[in-house]
Structure formats: C-alpha cells, structure tokens
C-alpha positions in Angstrom: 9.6 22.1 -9.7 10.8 24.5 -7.4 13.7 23.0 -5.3 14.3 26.4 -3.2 11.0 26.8 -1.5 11.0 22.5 -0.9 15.1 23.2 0.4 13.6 25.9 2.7 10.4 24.1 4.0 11.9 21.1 4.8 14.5 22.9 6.7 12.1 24.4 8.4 9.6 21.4 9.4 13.2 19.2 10.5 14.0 22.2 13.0 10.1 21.8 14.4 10.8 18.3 15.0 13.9 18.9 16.5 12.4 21.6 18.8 9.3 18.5 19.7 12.4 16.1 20.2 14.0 18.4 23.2 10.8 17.1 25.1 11.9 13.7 25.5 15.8 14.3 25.7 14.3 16.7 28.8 12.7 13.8 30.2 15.7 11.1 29.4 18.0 13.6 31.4 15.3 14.3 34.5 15.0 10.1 34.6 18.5 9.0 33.9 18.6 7.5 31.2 22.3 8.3 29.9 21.8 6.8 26.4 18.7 8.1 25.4 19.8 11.9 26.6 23.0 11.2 24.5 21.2 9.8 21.3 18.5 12.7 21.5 21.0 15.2 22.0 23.2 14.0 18.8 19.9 13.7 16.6 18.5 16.7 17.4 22.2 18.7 17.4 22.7 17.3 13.9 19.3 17.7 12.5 18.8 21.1 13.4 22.1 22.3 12.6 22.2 21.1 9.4 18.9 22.6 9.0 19.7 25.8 10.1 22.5 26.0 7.8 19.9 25.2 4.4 17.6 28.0 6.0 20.3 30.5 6.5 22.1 29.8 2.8 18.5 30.0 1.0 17.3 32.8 3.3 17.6 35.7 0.5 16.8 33.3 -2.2 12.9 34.3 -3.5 11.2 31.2 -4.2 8.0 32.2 -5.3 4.7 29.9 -4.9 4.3 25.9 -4.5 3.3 24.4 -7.6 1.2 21.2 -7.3 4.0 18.7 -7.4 5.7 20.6 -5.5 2.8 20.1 -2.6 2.7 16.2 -3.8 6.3 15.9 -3.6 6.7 18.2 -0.6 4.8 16.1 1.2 5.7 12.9 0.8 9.4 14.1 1.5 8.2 15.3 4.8 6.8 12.2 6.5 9.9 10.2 5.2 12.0 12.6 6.3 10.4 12.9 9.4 10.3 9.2 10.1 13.8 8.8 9.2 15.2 11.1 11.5 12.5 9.7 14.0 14.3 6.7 14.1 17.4 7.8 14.8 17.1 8.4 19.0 15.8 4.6 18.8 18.5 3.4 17.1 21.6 5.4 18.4 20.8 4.0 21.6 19.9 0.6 21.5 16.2 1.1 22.1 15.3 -1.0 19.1 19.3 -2.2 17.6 17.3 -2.7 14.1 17.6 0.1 11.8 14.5 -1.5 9.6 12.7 -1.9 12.7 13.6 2.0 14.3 12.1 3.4 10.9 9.1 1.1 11.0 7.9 1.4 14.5 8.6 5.9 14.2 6.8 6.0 10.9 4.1 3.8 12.3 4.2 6.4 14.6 3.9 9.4 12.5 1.5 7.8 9.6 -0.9 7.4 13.2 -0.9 3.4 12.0 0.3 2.0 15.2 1.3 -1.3 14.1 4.9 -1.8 16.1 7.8 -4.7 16.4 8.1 -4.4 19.8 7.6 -7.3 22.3 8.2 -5.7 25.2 6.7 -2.4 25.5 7.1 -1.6 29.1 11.3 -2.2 29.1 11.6 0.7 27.2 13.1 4.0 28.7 10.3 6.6 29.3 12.0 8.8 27.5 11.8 6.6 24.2 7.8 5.9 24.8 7.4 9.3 25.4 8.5 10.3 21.6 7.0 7.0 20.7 4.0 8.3 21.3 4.4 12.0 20.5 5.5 11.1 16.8 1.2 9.8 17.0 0.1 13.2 18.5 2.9 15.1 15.6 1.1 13.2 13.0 -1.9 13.0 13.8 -3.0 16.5 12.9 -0.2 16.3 9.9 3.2 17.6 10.7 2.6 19.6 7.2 -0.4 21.3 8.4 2.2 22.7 11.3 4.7 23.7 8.9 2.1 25.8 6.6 0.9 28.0 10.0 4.4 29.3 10.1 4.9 29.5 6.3 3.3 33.2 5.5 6.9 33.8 7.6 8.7 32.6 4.4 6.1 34.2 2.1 5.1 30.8 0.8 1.2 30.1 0.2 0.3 26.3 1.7 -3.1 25.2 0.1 -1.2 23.2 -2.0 0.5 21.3 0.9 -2.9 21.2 2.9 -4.8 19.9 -0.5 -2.0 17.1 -0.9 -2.1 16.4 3.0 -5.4 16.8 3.9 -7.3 13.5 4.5 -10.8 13.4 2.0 -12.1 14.4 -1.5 -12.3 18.3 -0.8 -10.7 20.6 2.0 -13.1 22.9 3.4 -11.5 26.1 4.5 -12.3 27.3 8.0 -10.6 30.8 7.6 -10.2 32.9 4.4 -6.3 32.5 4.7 -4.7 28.9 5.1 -2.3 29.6 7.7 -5.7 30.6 10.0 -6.9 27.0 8.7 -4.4 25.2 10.3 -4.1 27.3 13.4 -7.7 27.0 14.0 -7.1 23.0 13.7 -4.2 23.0 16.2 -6.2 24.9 18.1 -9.2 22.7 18.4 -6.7 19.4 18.5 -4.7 20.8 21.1 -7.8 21.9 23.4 -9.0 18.0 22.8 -5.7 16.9 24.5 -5.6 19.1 27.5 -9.2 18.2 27.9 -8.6 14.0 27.5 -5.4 14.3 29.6 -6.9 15.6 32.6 -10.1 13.2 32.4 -7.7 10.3 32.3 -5.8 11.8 35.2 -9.5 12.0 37.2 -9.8 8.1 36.1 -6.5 7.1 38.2 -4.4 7.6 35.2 -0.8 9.0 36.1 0.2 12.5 33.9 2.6 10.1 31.7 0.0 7.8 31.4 -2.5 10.0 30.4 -0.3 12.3 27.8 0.6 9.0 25.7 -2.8 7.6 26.1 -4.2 10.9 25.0 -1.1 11.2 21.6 -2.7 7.8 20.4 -6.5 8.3 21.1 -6.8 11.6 19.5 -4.5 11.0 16.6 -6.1 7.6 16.4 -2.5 5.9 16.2 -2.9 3.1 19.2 0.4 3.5 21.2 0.3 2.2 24.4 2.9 2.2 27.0 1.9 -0.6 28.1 2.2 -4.4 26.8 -1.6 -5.1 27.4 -2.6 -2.1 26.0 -5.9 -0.2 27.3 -6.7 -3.4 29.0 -4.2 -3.0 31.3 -6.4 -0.7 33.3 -9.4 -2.8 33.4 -11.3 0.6 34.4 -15.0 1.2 32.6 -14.0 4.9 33.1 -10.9 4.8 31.2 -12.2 2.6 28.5 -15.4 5.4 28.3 -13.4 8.4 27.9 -10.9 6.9 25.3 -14.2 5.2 23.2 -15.8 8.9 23.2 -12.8 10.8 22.4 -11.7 8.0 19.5 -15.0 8.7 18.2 -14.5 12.4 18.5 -11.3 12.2 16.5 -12.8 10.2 14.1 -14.9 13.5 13.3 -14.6 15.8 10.6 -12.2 18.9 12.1 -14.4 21.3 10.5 -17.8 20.0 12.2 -16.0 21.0 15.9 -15.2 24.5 14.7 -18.6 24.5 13.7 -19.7 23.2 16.7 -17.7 25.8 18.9 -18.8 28.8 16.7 -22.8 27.8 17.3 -23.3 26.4 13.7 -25.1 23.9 14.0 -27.1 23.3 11.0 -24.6 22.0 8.9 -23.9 19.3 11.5 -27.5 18.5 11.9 -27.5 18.0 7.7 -23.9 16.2 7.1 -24.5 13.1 5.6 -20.9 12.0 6.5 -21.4 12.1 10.3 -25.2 10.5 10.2 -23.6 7.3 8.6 -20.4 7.5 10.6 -22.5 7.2 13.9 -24.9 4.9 12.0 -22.2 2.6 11.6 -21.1 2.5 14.6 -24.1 2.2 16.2 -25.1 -1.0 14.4 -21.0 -2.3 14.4 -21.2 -2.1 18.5 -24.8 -3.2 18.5 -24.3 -6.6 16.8 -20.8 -7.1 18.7 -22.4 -6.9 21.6 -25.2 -9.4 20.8 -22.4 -11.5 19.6 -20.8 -11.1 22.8 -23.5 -11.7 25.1 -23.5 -15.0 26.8 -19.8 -16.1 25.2 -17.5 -13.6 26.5 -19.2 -11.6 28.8 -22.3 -12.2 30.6 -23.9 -8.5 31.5 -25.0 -6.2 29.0 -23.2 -3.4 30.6 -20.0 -5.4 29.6 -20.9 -6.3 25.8 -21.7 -2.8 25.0 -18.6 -1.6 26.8 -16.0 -3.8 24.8 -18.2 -3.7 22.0 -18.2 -0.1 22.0 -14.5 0.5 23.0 -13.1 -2.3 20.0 -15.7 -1.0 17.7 -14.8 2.6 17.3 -11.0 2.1 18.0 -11.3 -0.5 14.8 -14.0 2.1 12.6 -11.4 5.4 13.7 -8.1 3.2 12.8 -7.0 3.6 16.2 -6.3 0.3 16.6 -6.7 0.2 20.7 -7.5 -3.1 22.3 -9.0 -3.3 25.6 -9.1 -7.5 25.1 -8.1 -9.7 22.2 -10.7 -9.5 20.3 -9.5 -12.9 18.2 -11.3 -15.0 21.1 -14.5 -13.6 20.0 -17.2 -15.1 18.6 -16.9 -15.3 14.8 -19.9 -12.8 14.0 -17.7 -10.1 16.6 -14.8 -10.9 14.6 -16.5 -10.2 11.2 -17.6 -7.5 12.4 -14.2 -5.9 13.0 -12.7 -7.3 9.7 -15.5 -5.3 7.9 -15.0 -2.0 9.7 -11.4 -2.3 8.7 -12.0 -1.2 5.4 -14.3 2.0 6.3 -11.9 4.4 8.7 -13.3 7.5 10.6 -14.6 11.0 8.5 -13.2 12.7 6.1 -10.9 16.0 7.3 -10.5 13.4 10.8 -7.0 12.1 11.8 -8.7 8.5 10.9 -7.0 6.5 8.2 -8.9 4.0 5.7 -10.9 4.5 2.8 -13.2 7.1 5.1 -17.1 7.0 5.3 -17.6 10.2 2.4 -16.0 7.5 0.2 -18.2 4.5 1.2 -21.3 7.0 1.1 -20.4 7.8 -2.5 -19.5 4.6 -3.9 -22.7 3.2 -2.3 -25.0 5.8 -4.0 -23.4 5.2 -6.9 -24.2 2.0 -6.9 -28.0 2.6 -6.3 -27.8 5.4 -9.1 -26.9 3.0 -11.8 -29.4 0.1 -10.5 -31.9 2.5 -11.0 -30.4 3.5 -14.6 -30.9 0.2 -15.3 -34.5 0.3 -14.5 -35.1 3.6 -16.0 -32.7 4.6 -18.8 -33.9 7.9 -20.0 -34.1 8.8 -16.2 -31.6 11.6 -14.6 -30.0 10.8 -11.0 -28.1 13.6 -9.3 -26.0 12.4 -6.2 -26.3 14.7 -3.3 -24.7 14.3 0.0 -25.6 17.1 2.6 -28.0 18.6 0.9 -25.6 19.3 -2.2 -25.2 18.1 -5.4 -21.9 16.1 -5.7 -19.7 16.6 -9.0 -19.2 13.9 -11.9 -15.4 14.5 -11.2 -15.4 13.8 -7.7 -16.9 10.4 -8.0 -15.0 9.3 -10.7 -11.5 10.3 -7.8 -13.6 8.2 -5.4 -14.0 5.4 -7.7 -10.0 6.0 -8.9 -8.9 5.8 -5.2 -11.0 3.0 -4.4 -9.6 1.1 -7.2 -5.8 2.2 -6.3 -7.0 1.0 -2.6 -7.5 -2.5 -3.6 -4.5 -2.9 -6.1 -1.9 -1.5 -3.6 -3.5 -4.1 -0.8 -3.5 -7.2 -3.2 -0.1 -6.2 -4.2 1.6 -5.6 -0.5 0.0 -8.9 0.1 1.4 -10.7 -2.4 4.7 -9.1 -0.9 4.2 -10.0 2.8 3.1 -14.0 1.6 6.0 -14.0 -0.6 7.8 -14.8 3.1 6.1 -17.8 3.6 2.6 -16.0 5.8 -0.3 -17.5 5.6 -3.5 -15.3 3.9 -4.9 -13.6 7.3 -1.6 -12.6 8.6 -0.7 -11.3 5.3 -3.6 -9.8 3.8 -5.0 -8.3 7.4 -1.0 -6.7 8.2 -1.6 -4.5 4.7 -5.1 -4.2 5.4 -4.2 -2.5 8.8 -0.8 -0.9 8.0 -2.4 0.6 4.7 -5.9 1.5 6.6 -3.6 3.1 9.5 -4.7 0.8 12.3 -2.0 -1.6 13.8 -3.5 -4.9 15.0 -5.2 -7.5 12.9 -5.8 -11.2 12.8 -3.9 -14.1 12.7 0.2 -13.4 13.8 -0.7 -9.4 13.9 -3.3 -10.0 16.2 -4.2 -7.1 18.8 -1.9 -9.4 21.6 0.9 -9.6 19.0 3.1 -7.7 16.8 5.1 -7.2 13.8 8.8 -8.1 14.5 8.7 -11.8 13.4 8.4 -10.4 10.1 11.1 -10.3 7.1 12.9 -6.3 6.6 11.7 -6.4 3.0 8.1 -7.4 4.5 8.4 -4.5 6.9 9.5 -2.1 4.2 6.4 -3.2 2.1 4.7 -2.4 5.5 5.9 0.7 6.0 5.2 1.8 2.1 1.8 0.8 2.9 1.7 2.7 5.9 2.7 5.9 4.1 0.5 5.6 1.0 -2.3 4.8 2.7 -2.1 7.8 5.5 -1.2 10.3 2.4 -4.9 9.3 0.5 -2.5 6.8 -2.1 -2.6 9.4 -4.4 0.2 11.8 -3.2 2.3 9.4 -3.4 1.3 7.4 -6.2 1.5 10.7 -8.2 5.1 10.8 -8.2 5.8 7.4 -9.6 4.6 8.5 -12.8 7.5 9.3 -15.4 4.6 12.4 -16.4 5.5 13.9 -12.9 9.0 14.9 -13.5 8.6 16.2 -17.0 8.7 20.1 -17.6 
C-alpha cells in the first residue's frame, strides 16, 4: 500500500468535484435560492480546503507508482468519497432532510443507477436538480478516469486506476500513454453532450431541460427533472433523439474513436456491437408486437415506445417514457430479461454487459459440443480473435459473484417485510445500474418507502455493481491487506 500517492489523489479528485460543484451554487445564487447557495458554498469551502491542505503537506513527498490495490482501493475510496460529499448540499439544506436518503439518491447519481427516494421531483430548487443530474454526467464517464488525465502532473502512472475503473474484461488503449486515453474519452463524451443538448433544444426542449436530459441519457443514469419522466414531453422527437443517443452510450468508447479516425473495419468485425444491436433489435421488435392492439394501436407508436423502453432498459438508463408495468405480460418479460444484459463493454452501461453474455453463451455451446466430441478442440473467438482460458474463467467468476451479491441483497431488502418482485427487481436494478423496476420500484414509483438498512444494502449494490463487483469485492478479503 502506498497511502501518500492515495492521500494526494484523493485530494486532488475532492477539489475537481468541488470545482464541478461551483456550477450549481452559480446557479442557486442567479435563481435565489438562499439555502442551496449557503449549503454549496459551506461543502464546497470545506471540501476543498481541506483538500488543499493534504495536497500542499504531501506536495514534496515522492510517492512513486500505484500498486494494484492501491488502484482497487483507490477507487472504491473515490466514488464513496465522492458520494458522501455529494450529499452534503442536499442535506445541509433541507433538500432531502434524510442523511441515508442524501447519500443514496447522490451515489445513485454518481454509480449512473438512477434509482432515487424522491416523490416529488419538480419541488426541488434548480440548483439541487442541476447537481442531481451532473453527479450522472461526473460519473458516467468515471470521475477516476478524470482524475488520471491530470495525474502525469503528480508523476503518478493511472492504468492501474483505469484497469480497476474501467467497465469490461480488457481495456483497450486508445493512445500509447493513459492520460491521452482518458482525454481522448472526455473528449468524445463531451462532444456527445454538446451535440444531444442542442438537438433537444431544436425539439422544444429549454437549455436546463436539455443539459439534465442530456447528464442522464449519455451517462445512462435516468434523472429526470421532471416527475413523469421523458413522458412528460409526449414529443416522438424527443423520445427519438434520447433512444439514439442511449444506444450510442451504450457503445463501446473505443468503437467512436474508431469511428472518428476512419477505422472502420474493426467495427464492421466486433462481435460485441453485432449482438448488442441484435438484441435490441429483437427486444424492441417483440415489444412492439406485444404492444400492438393493447396499448397502442399504430405501428409507428409500438416501435416508438418499444424502441425508447427497450434500449433505455438494455443501456441501464432506466428512462421511462410510460409505465411500462401496464404492458402486456410478454412486453414486461421482455424488459425483466434485458435487465440482466446492460449496454457494451468500455460503455457507461451498467449490468453484466453483452462481451459477458457473448462469452458465457459460447461457452456453453463449446462444452455441448465437447460432449458430443470429446477428443475434439474448440477455440472461442470473438472478433475475429481467439479469447484466453483466463478470461473466461473472470467471466464465469463475475457472473457467479453477480448472482450471489443479488440473491443476498435480496434476502436483505425482504428481510423488511417486501414482497419477491419489489425486492429482487430493486437489487436487480440498483446492482445492474438502472433505477426503476417492478412491483413498489416501478418506473412511476420510487425508493423512499424503503427501510435505511434496505437503502444502504441498495446503495452497496449500487456501488459494487457499477465498479464490475470485483473492485470492491477485492478488498474484503483478509489476503488484500497483507504485506
């Protein structure tokens, strides 16, 4: 362990989120709103000057490179962290008087899950949705993948933080240096918001609007500012441009800098992205048909609701443009099952991730065919390349831990007296990162009726499931802390 470089980092990454929190204090003082201007101003005066202190006292100290737990541990530090101090604007001024329901609705926020305990969205201050909404947007991308551009400043390497972080089996570099990785990802994420943001403005969308529809679309989190969500709206428009840009987001990162850069052979090839869009494809398909003649009575409509619920469910958005709980059974299925897929690998999608399903599912067929021909040799290949023994027995490990941690956070949450959908579909949707499910969490409900040791379960869930279980697994073994 090296407790120097983790002192200095997460000094660093609280003063960036200080810096991100001036936003909404700007817009709390240009509305009015007193108490929010006061609590963001005492957070962020706090946070950053206690911060600034730890940099400056550890500013000579040389602190050499990031071991592996120190990435592991590093990490899982930093969205806690994060989410604690998150909280505090919410609950220094009265937003949300619950100090168990602050820290659940900001790291709901951060982990992109969008689950929240708020029954009335709309009476909050702007100022409050506003960072709401940017705590999706922050974490979205991975507030650690910020914090490693800026960390050649400190002369700390980072692939050890973006290798902890980064959501899938592998991370493909973009750049020969790391800190170029994760500039090249801002980039690209940040270009996606400008370009969302001012098609939602063109759909009748006003700029506030627009900016916190845009946070929660591309970091597939689900925050609206408004209490019937996307729905609200009841434009085909807006409902268009937030299904193609949930779907874009649902995308491996490093396919849109291939994209932009004219490669497009590896896209063509990527086994990932065919059965991502093949899933979808078929998911919207047989909604619609399921819709057709119950809900809505035009095909234009089915495949428009279909399409919208369907890839804000597959990308764990978690969006609802209607309540998808009045549809037909076979729509509903349909749903339940995409709830344990998420988007892509290297996408800001929660969930177990299509490269997983791919993997286990070839698997599968490998050893049916072992069993039909023993002596016979089966190589699994995605993309045209062979895939390694060891990284389908991870797949099969995570898979594994996937299951245990949602039985177990279930037995949790129906400890309180919930009945089985509630509970098992609030982990299933907290851990997959997607907010609404069935039952009492339906897409027209929320989370506050819920116990604060159920919403702590929640919000464990919440963070072991955005941080790939095993970061933070890791670090409940007695191994990790031995020299």
């Amino acid at each position: 362990m090296n407790p120097l470089v983790l002192a200095k980092i997460i000094s660093i990454l609280l003063i960036i989120i200080s810096c991100f929190m001036a936003v909404p204090a700007g817009i709390a003082l240009y509305c009015g709103e007193e108490r929010s201007f006061a609590a963001f101003a005492a957070t962020i005066a706090v946070t950053a000057a206690c911060s600034a202190a730890v940099f400056f006292i550890l500013r000579k100290k040389r602190a050499g490179s990031l071991s592996t737990r120190d990435g592991f541990l590093m990490v899982t530090l930093s969205w806690v962290l994060a989410s604690l101090i998150g909280a505090m604007p919410f609950y220094l001024s009265g937003s949300i008087p619950s100090f168990t329901d602050a820290f659940f609705e900001t790291i709901s926020g951060f982990t992109t899950t969008g689950a929240s305990i708020l029954t009335d969205i709309e009476s909050l201050p702007r100022s409050m949705l506003f960072w709401r909404s940017l705590t999706h947007w922050l974490g979205g991308m991975g507030i650690v993948v910020l914090t490693v551009a800026i960390l050649p400043l400190m002369g700390v390497g980072g692939l050890q933080l973006i290798q902890a972080e980064a959501p899938g089996p592998t991370v493909d570099r973009l750049t020969p240096r790391i800190a170029g990785t994760a500039k090249l990802l801002w980039f690209i994420y940040v270009g996606f918001t400008v370009a969302e943001t001012l098609l939602l403005v063109l759909g009748g969308m006003d700029l506030f609007d627009a900016l916190t529809h845009t946070f929660g679309t591309l970091a597939t989190g689900g925050f609206s500012v408004k209490n019937a969500g996307v729905g609200h709206y009841k434009s085909a428009y807006i409902d268009g441009v937030i299904t193609v840009f949930m779907l874009l987001a649902g995308i491996n990162f490093t396919l849109h800098f291939r994209f932009i850069t004219g490669r497009f052979k590896p896209i063509l090839r990527d086994t990932e992205l065919k059965a991502y869009l093949l899933i979808f494809a078929t998911a919207t398909a047989v909604a619609a048909f399921s819709l057709y003649g119950n809900i809505h009575h035009t095909v234009g409509e089915c495949i428009r609701y279909a399409s919208f619920q369907t890839a804000s469910i597959l990308t764990s958005t978690g969006f609802a443009s209607e309540d998808f709980e009045q549809w037909p059974l076979l729509g509903q299925i349909i749903l339940f099952m995409l709830m344990f897929v998420g988007g892509c690998t290297g996408s800001t999608s929660g969930g177990i991730k299509v490269m997983r399903i791919v993997v286990l599912f070839k698997q599968a067929v490998n050893e049916m065919k072992l069993l039909l021909h023993p002596r016979g040799v089966f190589t699994l290949k995605l993309s045209g390349g062979m895939v390694k023994k060891d990284i389908v027995y991870s797949v099969s490990g995570f898979f594994f831990l996937y299951i245990a941690v949602l039985l177990t956070v279930t037995a949790i949450v129906a400890s309180a007296g919930h009945d089985i959908t509630t509970s098992f579909t609030a982990v299933l949707t907290t851990l997959g990162g997607i907010g609404p499910g069935f039952g009492k969490v339906g897409p027209m409900d929320n989370y506050s009726f819920l116990e604060d040791y159920v919403k702590w379960a929640l919000s464990f869930a919440m963070l072991a499931g955005r941080l790939e279980l095993y970061t933070v697994l890791v670090i409940f073994l007695p191994g990790f802390w031995r020299r």
